[in-house]
LUMFI-476202 format. One line per field, with one value per residue (C-alpha): z, y, x. Coordinates in steps of 0.02 Angstrom, whole numbers. Layout:
<recs>
z: (Z  ...)
y: (Y  ...)
x: (X  ...)
</recs>
This chain:
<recs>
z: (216  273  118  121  111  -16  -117  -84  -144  -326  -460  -503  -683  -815  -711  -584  -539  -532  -364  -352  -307  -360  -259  -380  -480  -432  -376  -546  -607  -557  -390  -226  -84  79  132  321  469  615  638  803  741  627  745  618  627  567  381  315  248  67  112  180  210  86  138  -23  -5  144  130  197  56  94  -50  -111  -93  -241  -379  -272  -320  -206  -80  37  61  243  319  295  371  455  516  537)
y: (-704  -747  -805  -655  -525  -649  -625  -434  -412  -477  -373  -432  -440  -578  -540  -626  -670  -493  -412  -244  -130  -197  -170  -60  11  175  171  172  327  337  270  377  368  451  528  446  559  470  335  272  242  94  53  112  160  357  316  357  496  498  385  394  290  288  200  127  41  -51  -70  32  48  126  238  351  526  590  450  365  193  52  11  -128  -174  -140  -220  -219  -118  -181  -50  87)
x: (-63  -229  -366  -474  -308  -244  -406  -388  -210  -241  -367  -534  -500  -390  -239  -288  -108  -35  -8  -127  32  197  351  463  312  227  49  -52  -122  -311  -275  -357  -244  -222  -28  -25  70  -1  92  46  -139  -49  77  200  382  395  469  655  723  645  494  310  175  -11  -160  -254  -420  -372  -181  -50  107  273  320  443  430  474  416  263  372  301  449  349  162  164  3  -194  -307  -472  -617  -500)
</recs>
């Protein structure tokens, strides 16, 4: 992961060392994010059965559909 994403990735508070979005967690309450259904702008794989994609801040998570648990950080976004 390149420095700056690193720096992204972790909070800005004590817990310095704990990943924004954990894989297995679902995305905290609070949290704005955007349901993504065009793929191809991401160069994304449609999701499985049971899954979709979120955009938050400038990260793209694959979730589950029902409980919004954090399956895979799928990439960073940049300018989009």
């Amino acid at each position: 992961m390149p420095p700056g994403q690193a720096k992204k990735y972790y909070r800005n508070d004590d817990r310095r060392h704990e990943p924004r979005y954990r894989v297995g967690y679902p995305i905290p309450d609070g949290v704005d994010y955007v349901i993504i259904r065009d793929y191809d702008r991401y160069g994304l794989r449609p999701p499985a059965r049971g899954e979709r994609y979120v955009r938050v801040d400038n990260e793209i998570l694959r979730v589950a559909d029902a409980t919004f648990k954090v399956l895979a950080a799928v990439q960073a976004v940049g300018g989009l």
